[in-house]
C-alpha positions in Angstrom: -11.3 -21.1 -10.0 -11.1 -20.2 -6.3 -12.5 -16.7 -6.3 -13.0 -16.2 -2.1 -10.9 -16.7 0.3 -11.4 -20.8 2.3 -9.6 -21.6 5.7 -6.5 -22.9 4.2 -5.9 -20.7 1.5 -6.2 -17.7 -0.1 -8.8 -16.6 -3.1 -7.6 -15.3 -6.8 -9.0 -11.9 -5.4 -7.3 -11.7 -1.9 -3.9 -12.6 -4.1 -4.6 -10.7 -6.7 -5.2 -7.5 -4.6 -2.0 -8.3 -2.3 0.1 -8.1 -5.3 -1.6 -5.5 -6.7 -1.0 -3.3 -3.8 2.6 -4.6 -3.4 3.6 -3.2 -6.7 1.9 0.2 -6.1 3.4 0.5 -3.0 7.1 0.0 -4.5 6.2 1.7 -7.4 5.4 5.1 -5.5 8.5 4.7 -3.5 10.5 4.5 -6.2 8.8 7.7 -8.1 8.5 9.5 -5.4 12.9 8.8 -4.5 13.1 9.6 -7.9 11.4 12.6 -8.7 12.3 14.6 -5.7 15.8 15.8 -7.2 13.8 16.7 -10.2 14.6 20.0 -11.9 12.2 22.9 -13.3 13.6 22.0 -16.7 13.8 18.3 -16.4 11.3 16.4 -18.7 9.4 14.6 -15.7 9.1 17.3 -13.5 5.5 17.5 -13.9 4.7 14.6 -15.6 6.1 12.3 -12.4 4.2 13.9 -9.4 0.9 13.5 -11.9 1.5 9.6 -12.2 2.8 9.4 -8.7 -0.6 10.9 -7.3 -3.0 9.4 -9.8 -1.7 6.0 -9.1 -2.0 6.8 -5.5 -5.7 7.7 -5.4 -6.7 5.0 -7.7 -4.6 2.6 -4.8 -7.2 4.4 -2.1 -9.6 2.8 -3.8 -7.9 -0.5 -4.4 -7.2 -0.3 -0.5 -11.1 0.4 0.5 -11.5 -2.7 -1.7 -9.3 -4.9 0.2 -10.2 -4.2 3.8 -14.1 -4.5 2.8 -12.8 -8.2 0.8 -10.9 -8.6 4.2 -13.8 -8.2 6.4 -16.4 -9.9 4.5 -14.2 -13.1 3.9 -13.2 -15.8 5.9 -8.8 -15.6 6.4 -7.0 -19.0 6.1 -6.3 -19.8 9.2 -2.4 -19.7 10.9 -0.9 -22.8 10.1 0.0 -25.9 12.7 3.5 -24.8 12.9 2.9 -21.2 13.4 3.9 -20.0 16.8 1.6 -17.6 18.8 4.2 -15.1 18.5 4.3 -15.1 14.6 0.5 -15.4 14.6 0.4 -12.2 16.4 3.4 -11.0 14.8 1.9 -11.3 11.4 -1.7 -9.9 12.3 0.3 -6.4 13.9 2.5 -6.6 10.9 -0.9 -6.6 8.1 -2.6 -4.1 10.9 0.2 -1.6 10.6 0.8 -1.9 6.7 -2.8 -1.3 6.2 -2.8 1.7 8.6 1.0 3.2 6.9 -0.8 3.0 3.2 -4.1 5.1 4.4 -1.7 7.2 6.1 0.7 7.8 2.9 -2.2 7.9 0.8 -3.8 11.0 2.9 -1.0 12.9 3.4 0.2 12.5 -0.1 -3.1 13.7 -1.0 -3.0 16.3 1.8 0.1 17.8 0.0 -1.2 17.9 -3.2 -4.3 19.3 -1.9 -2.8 22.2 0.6 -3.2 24.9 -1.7 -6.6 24.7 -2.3 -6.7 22.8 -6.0 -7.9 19.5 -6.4 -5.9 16.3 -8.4 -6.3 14.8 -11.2 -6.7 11.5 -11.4 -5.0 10.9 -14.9 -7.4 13.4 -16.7 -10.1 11.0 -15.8 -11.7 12.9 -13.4 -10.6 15.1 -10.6 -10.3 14.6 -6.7 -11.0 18.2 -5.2 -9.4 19.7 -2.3 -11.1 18.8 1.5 -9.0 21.4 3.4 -9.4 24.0 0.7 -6.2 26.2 1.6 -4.1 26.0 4.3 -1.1 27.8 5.1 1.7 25.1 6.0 -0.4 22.0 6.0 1.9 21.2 3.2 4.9 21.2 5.2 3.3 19.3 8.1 1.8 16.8 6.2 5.3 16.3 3.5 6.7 15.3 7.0 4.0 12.8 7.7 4.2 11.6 3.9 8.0 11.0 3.9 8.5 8.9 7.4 5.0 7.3 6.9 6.6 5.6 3.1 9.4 5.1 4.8 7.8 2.8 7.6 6.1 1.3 5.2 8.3 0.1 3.0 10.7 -0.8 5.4 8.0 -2.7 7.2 6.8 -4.5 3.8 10.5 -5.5 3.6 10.3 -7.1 6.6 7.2 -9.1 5.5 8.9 -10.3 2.4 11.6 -11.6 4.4 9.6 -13.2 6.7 7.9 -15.1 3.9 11.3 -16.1 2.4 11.9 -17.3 6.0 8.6 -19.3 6.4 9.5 -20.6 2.8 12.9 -21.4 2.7 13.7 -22.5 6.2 10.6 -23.4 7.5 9.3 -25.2 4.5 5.9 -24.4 5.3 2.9 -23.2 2.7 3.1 -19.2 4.0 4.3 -17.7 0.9 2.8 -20.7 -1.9 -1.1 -19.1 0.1 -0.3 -16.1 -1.2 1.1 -17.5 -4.8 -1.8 -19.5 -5.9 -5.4 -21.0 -3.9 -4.9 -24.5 -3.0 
């Protein structure tokens, strides 16, 4: 069982993590869409923005997890028919996914945060406020929160169809690397 990462393919953990993260990611945007036109009196009006900010600090901590697996092992490298424009194209498009989920995750967190309380992380244990209270921070930062998931998941679509692209038309291992280790 290929755990790490080798120079032609991804490791069970790189995978596992990128999936892992993917699901997360659509997950909250779906949540988040949804409970926004909550009502006081609707039955997930409190229960929603609990899992939607649990499962969004526990994904901070599945994040520091993959950059430091990211750093510390080797990526496969491009493939033969890559061009240098995808190769570039693909490392801006990981850079700025990686950068739009820190940034959702701290402005979420900044928002749930503004008023001074700290979050619970699904009664487990609780995340306490940095900023302690601020006086429109939450306003700000729900600005910063909504385009950044936006960007993101638009972005992330964009990945997905470029690795239906490599797969389908191409024909070339790009999405079966991030399916199973060679």
């Amino acid at each position: 069982m290929q755990l790490s990462n080798s120079r032609k393919s991804y490791g069970w953990v790189a995978i596992l993590l990128h999936w892992l993260i993917a699901l997360a990611v659509f997950g909250l945007f779906g949540l988040g869409w949804y409970m926004v036109d909550l009502g006081y009196y609707d039955d997930w009006y409190r229960t929603a923005p609990d899992i939607h900010r649990s499962v969004g600090l526990i994904l901070a901590a599945v994040m520091v997890v993959r950059v430091a697996w990211r750093l510390f092992n080797p990526r496969p490298e491009p493939l033969a028919g890559h061009s240098r424009f995808e190769i570039w194209a693909a490392y801006g498009a990981h850079l700025t996914l990686y950068v739009l989920i820190f940034v959702a995750i701290v402005s979420g967190y900044l928002i749930s945060t503004a008023d001074g309380s700290s979050v619970q992380v699904f009664n487990w244990f609780s995340v306490p406020s940095v900023t302690g209270r601020m006086r429109e921070l939450e306003t700000i930062v729900g600005d910063v929160h909504y385009w950044s998931t936006w960007a993101l998941v638009g972005l992330a679509g964009v990945h997905a169809l470029a690795s239906m692209k490599h797969h389908f038309i191409d024909r070339d291992r790009t999405l079966r690397r991030m399916l199973k280790p060679d």
